[in-house]
C-alpha positions as CSV (number, residue, x, y, z in Angstrom):
1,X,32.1,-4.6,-48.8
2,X,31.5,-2.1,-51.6
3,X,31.1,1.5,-51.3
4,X,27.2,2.8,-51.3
5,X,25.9,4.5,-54.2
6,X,24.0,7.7,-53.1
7,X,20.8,8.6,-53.2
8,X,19.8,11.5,-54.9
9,X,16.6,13.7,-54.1
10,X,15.6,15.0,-57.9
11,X,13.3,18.1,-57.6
12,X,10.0,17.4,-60.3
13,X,8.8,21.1,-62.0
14,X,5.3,22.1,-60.4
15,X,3.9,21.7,-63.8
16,X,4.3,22.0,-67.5
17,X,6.7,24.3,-68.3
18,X,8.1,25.0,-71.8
19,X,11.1,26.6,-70.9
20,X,13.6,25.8,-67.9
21,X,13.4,28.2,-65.0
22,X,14.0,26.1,-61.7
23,X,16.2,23.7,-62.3
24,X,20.1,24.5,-62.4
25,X,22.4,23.0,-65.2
26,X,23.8,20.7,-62.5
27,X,21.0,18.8,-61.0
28,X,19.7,18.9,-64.8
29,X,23.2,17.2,-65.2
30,X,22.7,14.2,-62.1
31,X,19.6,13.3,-63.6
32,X,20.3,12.2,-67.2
33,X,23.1,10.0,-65.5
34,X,20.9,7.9,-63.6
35,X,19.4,4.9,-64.2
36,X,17.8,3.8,-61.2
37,X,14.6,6.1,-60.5
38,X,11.8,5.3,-57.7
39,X,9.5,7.5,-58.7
40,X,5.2,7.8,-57.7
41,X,3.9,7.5,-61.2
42,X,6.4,6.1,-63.7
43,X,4.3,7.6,-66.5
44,X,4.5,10.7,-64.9
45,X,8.3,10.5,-64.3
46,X,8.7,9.1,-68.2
47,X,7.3,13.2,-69.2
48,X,9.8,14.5,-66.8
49,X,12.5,12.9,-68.4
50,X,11.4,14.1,-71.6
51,X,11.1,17.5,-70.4
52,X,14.4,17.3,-68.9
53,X,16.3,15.7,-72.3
54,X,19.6,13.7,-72.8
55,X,19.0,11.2,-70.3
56,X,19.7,7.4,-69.9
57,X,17.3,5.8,-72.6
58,X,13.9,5.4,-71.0
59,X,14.2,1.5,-71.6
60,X,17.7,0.9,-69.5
61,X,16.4,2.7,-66.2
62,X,15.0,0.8,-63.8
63,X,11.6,2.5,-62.2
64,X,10.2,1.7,-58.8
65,X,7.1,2.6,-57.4
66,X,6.9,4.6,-54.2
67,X,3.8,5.5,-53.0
68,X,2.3,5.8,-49.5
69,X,1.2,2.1,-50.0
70,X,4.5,1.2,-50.6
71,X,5.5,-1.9,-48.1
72,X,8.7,-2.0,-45.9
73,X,9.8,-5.1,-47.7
74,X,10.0,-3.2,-51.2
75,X,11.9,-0.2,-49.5
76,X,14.3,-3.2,-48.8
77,X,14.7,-3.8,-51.8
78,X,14.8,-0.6,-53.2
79,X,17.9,0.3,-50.9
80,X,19.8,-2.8,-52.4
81,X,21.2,-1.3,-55.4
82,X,22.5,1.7,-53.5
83,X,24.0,-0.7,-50.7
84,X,25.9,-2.7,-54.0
85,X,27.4,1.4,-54.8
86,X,25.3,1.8,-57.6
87,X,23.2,5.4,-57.5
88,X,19.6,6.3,-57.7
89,X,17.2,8.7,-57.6
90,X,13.8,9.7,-55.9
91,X,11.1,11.9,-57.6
92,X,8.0,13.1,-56.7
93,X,4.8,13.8,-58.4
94,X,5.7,17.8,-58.4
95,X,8.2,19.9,-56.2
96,X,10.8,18.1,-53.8
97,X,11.0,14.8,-52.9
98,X,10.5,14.0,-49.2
99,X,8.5,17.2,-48.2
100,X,4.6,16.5,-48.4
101,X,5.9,13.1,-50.2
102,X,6.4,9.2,-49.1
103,X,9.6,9.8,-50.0
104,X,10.8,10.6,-46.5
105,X,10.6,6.7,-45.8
106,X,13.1,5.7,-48.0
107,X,15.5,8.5,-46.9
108,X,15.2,7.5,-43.3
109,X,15.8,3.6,-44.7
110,X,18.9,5.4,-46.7
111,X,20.3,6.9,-43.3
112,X,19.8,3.4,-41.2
113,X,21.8,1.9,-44.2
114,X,24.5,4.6,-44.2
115,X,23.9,5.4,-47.6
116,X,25.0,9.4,-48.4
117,X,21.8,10.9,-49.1
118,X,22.2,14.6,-51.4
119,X,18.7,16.5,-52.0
120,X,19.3,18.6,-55.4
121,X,18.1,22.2,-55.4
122,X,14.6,23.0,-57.4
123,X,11.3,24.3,-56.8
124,X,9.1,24.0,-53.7
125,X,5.5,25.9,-53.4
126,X,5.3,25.8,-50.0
127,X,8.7,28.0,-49.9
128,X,7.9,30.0,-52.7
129,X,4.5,30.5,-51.5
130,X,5.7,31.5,-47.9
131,X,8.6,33.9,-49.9
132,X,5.8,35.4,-52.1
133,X,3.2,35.9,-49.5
134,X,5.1,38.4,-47.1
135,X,4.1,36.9,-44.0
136,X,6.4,35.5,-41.2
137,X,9.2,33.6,-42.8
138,X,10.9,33.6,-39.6
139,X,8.1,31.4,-38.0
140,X,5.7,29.1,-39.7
141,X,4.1,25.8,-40.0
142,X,3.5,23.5,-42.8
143,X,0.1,21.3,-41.9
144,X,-0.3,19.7,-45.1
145,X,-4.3,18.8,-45.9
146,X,-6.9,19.8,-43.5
147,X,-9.4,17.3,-42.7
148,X,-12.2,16.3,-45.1
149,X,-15.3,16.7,-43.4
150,X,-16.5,20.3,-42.9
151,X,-17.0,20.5,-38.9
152,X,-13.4,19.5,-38.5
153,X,-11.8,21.4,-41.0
154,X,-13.8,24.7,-40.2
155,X,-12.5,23.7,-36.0
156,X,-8.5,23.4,-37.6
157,X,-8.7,26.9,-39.6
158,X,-10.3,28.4,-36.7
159,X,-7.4,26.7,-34.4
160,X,-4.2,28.0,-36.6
161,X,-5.6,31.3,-37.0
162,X,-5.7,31.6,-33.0
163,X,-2.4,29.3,-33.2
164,X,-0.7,32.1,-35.9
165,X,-1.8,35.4,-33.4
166,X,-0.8,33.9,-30.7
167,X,2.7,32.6,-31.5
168,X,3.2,34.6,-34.5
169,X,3.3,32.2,-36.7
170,X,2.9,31.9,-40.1
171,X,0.5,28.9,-41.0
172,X,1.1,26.9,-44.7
173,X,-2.0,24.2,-46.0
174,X,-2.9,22.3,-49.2
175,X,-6.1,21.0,-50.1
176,X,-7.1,19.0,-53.3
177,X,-7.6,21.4,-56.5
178,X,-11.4,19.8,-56.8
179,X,-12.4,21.4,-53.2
180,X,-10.6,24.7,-53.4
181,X,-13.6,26.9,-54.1
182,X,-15.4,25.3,-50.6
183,X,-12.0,25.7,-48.9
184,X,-11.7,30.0,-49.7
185,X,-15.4,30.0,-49.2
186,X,-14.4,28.5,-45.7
187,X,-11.9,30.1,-44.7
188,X,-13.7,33.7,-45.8
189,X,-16.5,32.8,-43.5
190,X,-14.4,31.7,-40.1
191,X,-11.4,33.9,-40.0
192,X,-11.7,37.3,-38.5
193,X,-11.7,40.5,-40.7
194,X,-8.3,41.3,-40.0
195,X,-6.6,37.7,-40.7
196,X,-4.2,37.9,-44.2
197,X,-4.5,35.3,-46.4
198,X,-2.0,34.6,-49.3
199,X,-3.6,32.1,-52.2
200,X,-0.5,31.2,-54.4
201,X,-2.4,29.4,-56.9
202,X,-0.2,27.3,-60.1
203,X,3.2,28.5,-58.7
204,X,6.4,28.9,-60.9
205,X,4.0,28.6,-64.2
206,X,3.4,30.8,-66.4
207,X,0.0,31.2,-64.9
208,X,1.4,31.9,-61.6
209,X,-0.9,33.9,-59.0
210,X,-0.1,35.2,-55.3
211,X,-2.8,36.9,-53.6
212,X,-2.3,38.3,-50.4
213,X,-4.4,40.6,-48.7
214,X,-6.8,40.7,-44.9
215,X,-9.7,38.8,-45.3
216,X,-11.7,42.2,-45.3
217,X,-10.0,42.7,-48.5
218,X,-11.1,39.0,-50.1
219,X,-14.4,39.8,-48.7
220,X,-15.4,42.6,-50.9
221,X,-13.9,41.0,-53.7
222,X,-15.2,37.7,-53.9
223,X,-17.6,38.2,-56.3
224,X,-15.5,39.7,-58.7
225,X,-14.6,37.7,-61.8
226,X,-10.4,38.2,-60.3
227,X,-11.1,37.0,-57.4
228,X,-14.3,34.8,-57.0
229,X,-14.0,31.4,-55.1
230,X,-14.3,29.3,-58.1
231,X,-11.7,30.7,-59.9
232,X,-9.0,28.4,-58.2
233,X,-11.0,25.4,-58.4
234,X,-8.9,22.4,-60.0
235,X,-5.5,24.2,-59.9
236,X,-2.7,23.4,-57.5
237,X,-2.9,26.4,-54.4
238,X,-1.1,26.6,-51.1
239,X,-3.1,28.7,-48.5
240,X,-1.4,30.9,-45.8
241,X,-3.2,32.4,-42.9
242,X,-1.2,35.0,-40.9
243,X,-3.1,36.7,-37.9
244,X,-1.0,39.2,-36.0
């Protein structure tokens, strides 16, 4: 039986970028030798590997989709390159593979398989958000998207800011760029005074913002033109809450 290939985690940039500042010279290096890539959007990937340069010609690599849609049977199939030693490499839409990602399904079918499985070091806004925010970074939470409909979602803010004073915990969310203006608007109107919250808004991009201040603060300044709800709508944000 051959030796596995292995099965490489590619970090994605958070967004267009002209010049390199996340990515080292080495992971840089692992992806142009690839030429197996299972990827969310292969149109998306195809602008990545533009931006990243000097890589297998785009018509010898082999793309699979990988969405959350994806069945178990074509995660079989996936894996049988790697099982044959050949390697390959999982991207996602933005950030790191795996984290927030579908990814995480075809690692766990790597493991079961006893394929080696290396995640490559690049950018992450929910860590660069946390680093950038100065809450807790001994003790947080990522929840990932908040529910849709308004009752609920209003209940789950309201339950990690009592979940973040009582444990001391710092609490990490997303929510889709379209809604961000209802989500601040939200989160200004539930959380007590005293409650920080961090918006790191396009993060790593040369339009990079990380506000962090009590809601007291966002309060008095949410009609300014700086720092009015509607600013953030339809750009990528993580939200923090931190109530100690």
């Amino acid at each position: 039986m051959s030796t596995p290939g292995t099965l490489y985690l590619l970090p994605n940039t958070l967004g267009k970028t002209s010049v390199n500042a996340t990515h080292p010279e080495e992971v840089l290096g692992i992806i142009r030798s690839l030429d197996i890539l299972i990827v969310e959007n292969i149109q998306n990937a195809t602008r990545f590997l533009q931006w990243v340069g000097s890589t297998v010609p785009e018509f010898k690599i082999e793309f699979y989709p990988l969405t959350k849609r994806t069945s178990d049977l074509d995660l079989l199939e996936y894996i049988k390159p790697l099982r044959k030693g050949r390697n390959a490499g999982v991207l996602s839409e933005a950030g790191l593979p795996a984290i927030a990602d579908p990814g995480a399904r075809l690692v766990e079918l790597a493991h079961k398989f006893h394929i080696p499985v290396r995640p490559l070091v690049g950018p992450s806004s929910i860590f660069l958000a946390l680093m950038g925010s100065g809450f807790n970074g001994q003790k947080f939470q990522f929840n990932g998207y908040l529910p849709i409909d308004n009752k609920a979602c209003s209940l789950k803010i309201l339950e990690l800011e009592g979940q973040s004073k009582q444990h001391d915990i710092s609490q990490i969310f997303m929510e889709t760029p379209y809604r961000n203006s209802a989500m601040i608007t939200r989160i200004l109107s539930h959380c007590k005074d005293e409650t920080r919250l961090c918006v790191a808004c396009d993060v790593s991009l040369d339009t990079e913002e990380i506000i962090s201040k009590p809601i007291s603060e966002w309060k008095k300044k949410q009609k300014h033109p700086d720092h009015t709800p509607s600013k953030w709508n339809k750009r990528p944000v993580i939200y923090l809450l931190y109530a100690h």
